[in-house]
VEXZA-154132 format. One line per 4 residues: number of its first residue (from 1); for each residue z, y negated, x negated of C-alpha. Coordinates in steps of 0.5 Angstrom, whole numbers, padded with zeros to 4 digits, m for minus. Each point is the difference from the previous one (the first is absolute). Layout:
// residues N
NUM = Z,Y,X | ...
//
This chain:
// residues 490
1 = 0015,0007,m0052 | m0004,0007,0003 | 0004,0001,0007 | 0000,0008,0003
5 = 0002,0000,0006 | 0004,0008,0001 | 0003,0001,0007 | 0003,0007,0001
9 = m0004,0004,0006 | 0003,0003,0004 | m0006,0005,0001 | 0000,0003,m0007
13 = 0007,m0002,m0001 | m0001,m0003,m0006 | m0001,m0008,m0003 | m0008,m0001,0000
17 = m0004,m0006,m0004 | m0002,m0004,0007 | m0007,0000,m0001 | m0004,m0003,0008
21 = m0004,0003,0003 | m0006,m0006,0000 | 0004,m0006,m0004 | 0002,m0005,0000
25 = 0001,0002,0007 | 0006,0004,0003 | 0002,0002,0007 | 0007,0001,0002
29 = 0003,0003,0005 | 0008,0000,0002 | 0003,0003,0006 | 0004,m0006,0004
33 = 0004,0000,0005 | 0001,0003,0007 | 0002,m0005,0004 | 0006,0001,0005
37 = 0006,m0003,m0004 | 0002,m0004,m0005 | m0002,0000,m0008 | 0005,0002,m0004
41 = 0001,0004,m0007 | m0005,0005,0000 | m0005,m0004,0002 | 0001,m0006,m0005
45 = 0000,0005,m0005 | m0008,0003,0000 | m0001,m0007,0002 | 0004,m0003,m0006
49 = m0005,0005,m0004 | m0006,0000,0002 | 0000,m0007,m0001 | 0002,0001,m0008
53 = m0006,0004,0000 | m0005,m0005,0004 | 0003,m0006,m0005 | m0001,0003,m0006
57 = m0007,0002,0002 | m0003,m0006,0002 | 0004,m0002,m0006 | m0005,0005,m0004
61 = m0005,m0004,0003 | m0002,0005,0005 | m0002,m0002,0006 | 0004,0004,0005
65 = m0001,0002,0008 | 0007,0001,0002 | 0000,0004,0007 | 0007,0001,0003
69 = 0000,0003,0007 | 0005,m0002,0006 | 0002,0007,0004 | 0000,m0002,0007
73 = m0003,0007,0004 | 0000,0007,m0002 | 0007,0001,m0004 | 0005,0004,0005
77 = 0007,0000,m0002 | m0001,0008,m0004 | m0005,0001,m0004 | m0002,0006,0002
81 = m0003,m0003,0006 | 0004,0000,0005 | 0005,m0005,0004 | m0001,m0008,0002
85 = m0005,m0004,m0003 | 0005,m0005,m0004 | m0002,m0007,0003 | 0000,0003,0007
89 = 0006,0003,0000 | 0002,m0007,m0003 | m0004,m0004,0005 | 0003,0005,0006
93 = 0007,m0002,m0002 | m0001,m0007,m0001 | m0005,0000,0007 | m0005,m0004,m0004
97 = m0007,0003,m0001 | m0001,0004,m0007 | m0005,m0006,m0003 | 0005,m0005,0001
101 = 0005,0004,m0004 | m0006,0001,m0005 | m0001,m0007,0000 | 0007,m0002,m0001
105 = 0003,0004,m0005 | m0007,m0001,m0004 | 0001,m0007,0000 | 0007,0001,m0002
109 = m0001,0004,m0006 | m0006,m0004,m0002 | 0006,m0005,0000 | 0005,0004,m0005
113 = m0007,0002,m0005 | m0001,m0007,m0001 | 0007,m0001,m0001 | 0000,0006,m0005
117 = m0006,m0005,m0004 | m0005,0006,0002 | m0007,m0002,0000 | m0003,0002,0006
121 = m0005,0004,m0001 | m0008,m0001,0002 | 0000,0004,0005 | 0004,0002,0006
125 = m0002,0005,0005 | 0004,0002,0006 | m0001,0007,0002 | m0002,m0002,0007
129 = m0006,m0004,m0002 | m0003,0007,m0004 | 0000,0004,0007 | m0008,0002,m0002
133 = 0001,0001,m0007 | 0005,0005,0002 | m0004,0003,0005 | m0006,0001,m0003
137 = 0003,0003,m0007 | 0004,0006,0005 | m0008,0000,0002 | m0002,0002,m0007
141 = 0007,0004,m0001 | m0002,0004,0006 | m0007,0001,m0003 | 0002,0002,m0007
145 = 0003,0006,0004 | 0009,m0002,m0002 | 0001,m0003,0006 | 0001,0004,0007
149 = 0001,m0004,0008 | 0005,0003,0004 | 0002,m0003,0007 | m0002,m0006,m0003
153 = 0003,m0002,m0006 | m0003,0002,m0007 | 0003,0004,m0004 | m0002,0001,m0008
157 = m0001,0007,m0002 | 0005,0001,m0007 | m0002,0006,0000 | m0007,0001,m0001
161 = 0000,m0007,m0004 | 0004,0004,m0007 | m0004,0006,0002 | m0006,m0004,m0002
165 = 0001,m0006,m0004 | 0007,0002,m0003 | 0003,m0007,0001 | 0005,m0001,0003
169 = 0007,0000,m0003 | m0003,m0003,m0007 | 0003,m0007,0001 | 0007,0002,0003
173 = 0000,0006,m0003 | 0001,0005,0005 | m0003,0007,0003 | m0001,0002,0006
177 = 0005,0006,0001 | 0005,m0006,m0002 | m0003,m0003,0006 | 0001,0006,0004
181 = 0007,0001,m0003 | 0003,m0007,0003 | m0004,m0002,0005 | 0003,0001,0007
185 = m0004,0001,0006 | 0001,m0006,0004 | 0000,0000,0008 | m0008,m0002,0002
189 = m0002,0003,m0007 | m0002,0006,0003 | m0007,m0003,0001 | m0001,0000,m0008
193 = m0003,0007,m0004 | 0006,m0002,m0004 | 0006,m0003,0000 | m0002,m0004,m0006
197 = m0007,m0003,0003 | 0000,m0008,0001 | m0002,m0004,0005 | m0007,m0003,m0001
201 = 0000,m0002,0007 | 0006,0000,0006 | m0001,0001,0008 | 0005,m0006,0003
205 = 0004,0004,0004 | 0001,m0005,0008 | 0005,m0003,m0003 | m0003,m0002,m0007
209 = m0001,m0008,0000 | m0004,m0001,m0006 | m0007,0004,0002 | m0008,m0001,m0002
213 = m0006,0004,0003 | m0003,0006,m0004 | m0005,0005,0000 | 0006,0004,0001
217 = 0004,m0004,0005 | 0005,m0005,0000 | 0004,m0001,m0006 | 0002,m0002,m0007
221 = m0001,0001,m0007 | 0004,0004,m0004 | 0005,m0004,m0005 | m0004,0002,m0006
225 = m0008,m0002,0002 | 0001,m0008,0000 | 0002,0000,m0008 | m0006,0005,m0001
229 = m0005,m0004,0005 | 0002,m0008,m0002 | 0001,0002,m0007 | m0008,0003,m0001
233 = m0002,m0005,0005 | 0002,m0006,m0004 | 0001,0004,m0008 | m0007,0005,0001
237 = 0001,0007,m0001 | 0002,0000,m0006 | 0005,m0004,m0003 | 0004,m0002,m0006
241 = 0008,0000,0003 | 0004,0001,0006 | 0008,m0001,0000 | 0007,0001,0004
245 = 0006,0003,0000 | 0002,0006,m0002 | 0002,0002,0007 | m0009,m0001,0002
249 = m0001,0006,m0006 | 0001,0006,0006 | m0003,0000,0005 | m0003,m0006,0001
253 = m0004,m0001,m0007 | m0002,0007,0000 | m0003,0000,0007 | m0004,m0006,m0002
257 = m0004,0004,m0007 | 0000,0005,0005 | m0004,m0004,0006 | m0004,m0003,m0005
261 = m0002,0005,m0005 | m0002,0003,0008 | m0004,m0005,0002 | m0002,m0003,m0005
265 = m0001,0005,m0005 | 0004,m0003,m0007 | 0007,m0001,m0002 | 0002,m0008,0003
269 = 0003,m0003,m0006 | 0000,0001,m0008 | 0007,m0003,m0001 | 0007,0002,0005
273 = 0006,m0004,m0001 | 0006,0000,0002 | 0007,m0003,0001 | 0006,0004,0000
277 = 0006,m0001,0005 | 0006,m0005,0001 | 0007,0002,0001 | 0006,m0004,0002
281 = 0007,0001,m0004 | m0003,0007,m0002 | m0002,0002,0007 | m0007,0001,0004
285 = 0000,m0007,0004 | 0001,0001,0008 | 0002,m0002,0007 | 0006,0005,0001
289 = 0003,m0001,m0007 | m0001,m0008,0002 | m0003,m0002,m0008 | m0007,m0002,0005
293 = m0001,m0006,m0003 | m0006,m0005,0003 | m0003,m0005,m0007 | 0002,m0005,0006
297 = 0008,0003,m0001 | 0000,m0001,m0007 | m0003,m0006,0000 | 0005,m0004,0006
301 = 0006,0005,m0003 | 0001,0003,0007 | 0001,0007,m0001 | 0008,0003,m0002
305 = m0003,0004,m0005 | m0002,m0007,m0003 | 0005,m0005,m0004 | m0003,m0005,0001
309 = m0009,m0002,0001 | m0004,0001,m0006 | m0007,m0004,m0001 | m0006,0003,0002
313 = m0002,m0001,m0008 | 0007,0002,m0002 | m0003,0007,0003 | m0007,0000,m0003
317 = 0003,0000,m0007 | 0004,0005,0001 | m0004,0004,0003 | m0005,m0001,m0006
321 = 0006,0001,m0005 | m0002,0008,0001 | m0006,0004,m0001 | m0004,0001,0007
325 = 0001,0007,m0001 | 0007,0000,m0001 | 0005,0001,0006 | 0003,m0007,0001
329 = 0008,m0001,0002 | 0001,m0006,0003 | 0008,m0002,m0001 | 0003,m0007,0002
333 = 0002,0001,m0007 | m0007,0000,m0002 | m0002,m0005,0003 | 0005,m0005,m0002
337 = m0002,0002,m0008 | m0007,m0001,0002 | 0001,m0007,0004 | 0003,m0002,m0007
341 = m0006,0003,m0004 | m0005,m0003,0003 | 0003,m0007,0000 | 0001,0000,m0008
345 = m0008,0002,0001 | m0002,m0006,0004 | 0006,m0004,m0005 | m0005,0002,m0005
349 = m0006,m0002,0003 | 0003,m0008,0000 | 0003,0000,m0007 | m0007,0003,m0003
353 = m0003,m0006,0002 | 0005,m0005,m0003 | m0001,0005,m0007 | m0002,m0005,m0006
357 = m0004,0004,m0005 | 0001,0001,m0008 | m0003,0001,m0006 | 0001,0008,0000
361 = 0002,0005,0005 | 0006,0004,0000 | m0003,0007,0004 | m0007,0003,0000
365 = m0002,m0003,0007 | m0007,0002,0000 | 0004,0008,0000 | 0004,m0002,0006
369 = m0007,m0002,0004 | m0003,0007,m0003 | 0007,0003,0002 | m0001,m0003,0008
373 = m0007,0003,0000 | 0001,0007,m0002 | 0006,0001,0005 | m0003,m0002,0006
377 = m0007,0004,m0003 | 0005,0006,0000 | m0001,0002,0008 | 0004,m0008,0002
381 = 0006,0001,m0004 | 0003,m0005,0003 | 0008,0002,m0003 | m0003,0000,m0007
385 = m0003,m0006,0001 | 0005,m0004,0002 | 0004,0003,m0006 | m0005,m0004,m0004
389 = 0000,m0006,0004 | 0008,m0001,0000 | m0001,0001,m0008 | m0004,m0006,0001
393 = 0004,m0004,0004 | 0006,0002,m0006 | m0005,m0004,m0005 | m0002,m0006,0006
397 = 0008,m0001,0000 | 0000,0001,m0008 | m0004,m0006,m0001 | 0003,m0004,0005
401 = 0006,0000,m0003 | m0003,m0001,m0007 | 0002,0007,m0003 | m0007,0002,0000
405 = m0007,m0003,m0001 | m0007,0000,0003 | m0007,m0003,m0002 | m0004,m0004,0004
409 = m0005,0006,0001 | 0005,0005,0001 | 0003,m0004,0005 | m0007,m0001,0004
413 = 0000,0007,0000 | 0007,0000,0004 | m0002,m0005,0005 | m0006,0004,0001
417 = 0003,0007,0000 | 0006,m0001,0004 | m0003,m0003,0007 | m0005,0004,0000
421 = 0005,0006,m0001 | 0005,m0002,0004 | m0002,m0004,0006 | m0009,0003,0001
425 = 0001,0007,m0003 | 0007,0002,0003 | 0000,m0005,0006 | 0007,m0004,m0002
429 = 0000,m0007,0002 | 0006,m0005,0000 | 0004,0001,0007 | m0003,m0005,0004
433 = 0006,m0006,0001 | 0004,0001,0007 | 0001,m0007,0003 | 0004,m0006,m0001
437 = 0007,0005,m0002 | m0004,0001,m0007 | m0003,m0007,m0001 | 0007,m0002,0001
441 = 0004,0005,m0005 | m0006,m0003,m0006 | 0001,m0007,0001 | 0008,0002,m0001
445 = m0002,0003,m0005 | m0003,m0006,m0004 | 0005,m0004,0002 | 0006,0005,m0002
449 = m0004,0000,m0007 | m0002,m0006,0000 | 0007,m0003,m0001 | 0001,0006,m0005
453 = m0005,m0003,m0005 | 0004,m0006,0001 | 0006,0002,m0002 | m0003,0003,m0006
457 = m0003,m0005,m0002 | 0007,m0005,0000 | 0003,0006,m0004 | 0003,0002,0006
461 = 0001,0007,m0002 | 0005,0003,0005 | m0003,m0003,0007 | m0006,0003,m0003
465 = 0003,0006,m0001 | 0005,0000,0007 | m0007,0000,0003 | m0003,0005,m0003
469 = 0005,0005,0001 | 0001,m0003,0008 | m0007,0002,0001 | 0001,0007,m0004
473 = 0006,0001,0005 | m0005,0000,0006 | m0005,0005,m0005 | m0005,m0006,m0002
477 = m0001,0000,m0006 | m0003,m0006,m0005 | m0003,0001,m0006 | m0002,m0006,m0005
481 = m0006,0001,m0005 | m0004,m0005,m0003 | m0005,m0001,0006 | 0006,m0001,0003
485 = 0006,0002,0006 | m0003,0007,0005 | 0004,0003,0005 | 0001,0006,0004
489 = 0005,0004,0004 | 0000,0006,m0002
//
């Protein structure tokens, strides 16, 4: 079948047929994380995302350049220039040097990433690695006439770039008498021709531990100029994606066209995509409310919000449960609901393959694959689609329990769609095994219904029955079929 990619843009806001640059190549860039602390929600969420992207890509059969970056100089704790670089403030208190806070806090969400199932990218560059791009693309912005020095930081001149390009505002939407409007003036700002300029470039003040050489003094970069340097560097000039949160949109992604369109002269990306927010029982997630949970809370259960710990998979699912541009709720409830579906989707997995074909088929499964298709070419629909794959599982269950049937073609079709569905294109994998406790429970288990099936064979029906409804009391549950007897616990 004929397979058109459409992904809602952010730029034009609307969905677009994707069409790359230079195919069979795409270049993709996501923003990472600034590494001062651990991962939690609102990392997993662009990263579950983007990887959905980059799978159902290669699966397209394109080959893709990933980059996501890793933020390890230049992003202070406002946006709006001003305060402490994050990870010396974090290095300050914890009396270790700034790159050993980088180092391990990376290694650490590389860690939950690949716990996550997340794909690592094809590229990885670290913000302090590119101090010479940065500096030599503020070069270029200077010469293009948008960017001004002042006491040794370099400033980029709002103003002057709408005046004559009229660019600024277009992704996010924004205007600059909005921006004079809500931007405060911020003590050491008074260096800016306006209050809404951003750093290209920052004087280190004798303090600041983090600093490099400049043509302009000692210093550091602006937070926005690594993505726009490392991003033209590995993808070109002109590429085909660029994601991350919807937080990035102002003024971080904003200030990247801009930078570019200055020193480069074209707008950066053809397509802008981004994942909506993440709330915690209806709230904003956050310290002071104590619903700021790490993905290493939620995995090992110790935070008081949590119940009990929720599986890295069990996340992921849920996570994919909505649509990436949805705002996404996280409840214990919910993912209490989504543990249960992802286990009946896995179950599936296993009984498919113990399926034993017939003469005709009792559902049109060439539609449901067309069906998979068209709900991820809808701008990675995954809610639809899980929709879809759910009804397969309905049909998967049917047939085990003789109430339907599959033909021999039919049922290659299923074995093919559903692994490369579930586990390649949405990154579910069975949850790895956890000692010597699960290998225990299973040969339990096997001997629980071994003397079972005895008992029924010897006609034994109440010690069968009283097994059963035993186990049941415990939230197993058994189920015979003409394969033979599965269990659970709910």
């Amino acid at each position: 079948m004929e397979k058109k990619l459409y992904i809602y843009n952010t730029k034009t806001r609307k969905k677009e047929e994707f069409k790359p640059i230079n195919p069979p190549h795409v270049g993709m860039y996501v923003c990472g994380p600034t590494v001062y602390g651990d991962a939690h929600l609102g990392h997993a969420r662009p990263a579950v995302t983007f990887d959905l992207v980059y799978r159902y890509l290669l699966h397209l059969g394109y080959k893709v350049r990933y980059v996501r970056n890793i933020t390890d100089v230049g992003h202070l704790e406002h946006d709006a220039d001003e305060g402490e670089d994050k990870i010396a403030k974090k290095a300050r208190l914890e009396k270790l040097e700034p790159m050993e806070i980088a180092q391990y806090y990376s290694d650490r969400y590389h860690q939950n990433m690949d716990q996550l199932n997340i794909k690592h990218p094809s590229i990885e560059p670290r913000a302090s690695g590119h101090l010479i791009e940065q500096i030599e693309m503020v070069k270029k912005i200077i010469d293009a006439g948008y960017g001004y020095e002042k006491n040794g930081s370099v400033y980029f001149d709002v103003n002057k770039f709408q005046r004559e390009t009229g660019k600024y505002g277009k992704l996010s939407g924004r205007v600059i008498e909005e921006l004079k409007a809500q931007t405060r003036q911020l003590e050491g700002q008074a260096e800016k021709l306006n209050s809404y300029d951003f750093a290209l470039w920052k004087n280190a003040a004798p303090e600041h531990i983090m600093r490099w050489p400049s043509p302009w003094g000692e210093g550091f970069p602006g937070w926005h100029m690594e993505c726009s340097a490392m991003s033209s560097k590995y993808l070109g000039e002109h590429f085909d994606i660029h994601g991350g949160g919807m937080d990035l949109l102002f003024p971080h992604h904003e200030s990247e066209i801009a930078q570019s369109v200055a020193a480069n002269e074209q707008e950066p990306v053809e397509y802008w995509m981004h994942n909506n927010m993440i709330t915690i029982d209806g709230q904003k997630m956050g310290k002071s409310l104590n619903n700021f949970i790490t993905l290493n809370q939620f995995i090992n259960g110790e935070h008081d919000f949590l119940e009990r710990a929720y599986s890295s998979m069990t996340i992921r699912f849920f996570m994919l449960q909505a649509h990436y541009r949805s705002p996404l709720d996280f409840s214990n409830e919910a993912l209490q609901a989504a543990e249960k579906g992802f286990k009946k989707l896995l179950d599936s997995l296993e009984t498919l393959e113990q399926l034993k074909p017939a003469n005709e088929s009792t559902m049109d499964v060439k539609s449901l694959r067309n069906r998979f298709y068209e709900a991820i070419n809808d701008d990675f629909n995954t809610p639809v689609l899980m929709a879809h794959i759910f009804e397969g599982v309905k049909y998967i269950n049917s047939v085990a329990d003789g109430h339907a049937t599959i033909t021999e073609e039919d049922l290659s079709i299923l074995r093919e769609l559903f692994p490369e569905f579930i586990n390649h294109i949405l990154g579910l994998e069975p949850e790895e095994e956890s000692g010597k406790e699960n290998e225990l429970v299973d040969q339990l288990m096997d001997t629980i219904l071994e003397i079972r099936q005895q008992a029924r064979k010897n006609k034994d029906f109440k010690t069968a029955d009283m097994i059963r409804d035993e186990l049941q009391k415990l939230n197993i549950t058994i189920k015979d079929s003409k394969e033979g007897t599965s269990w659970e616990i709910e």
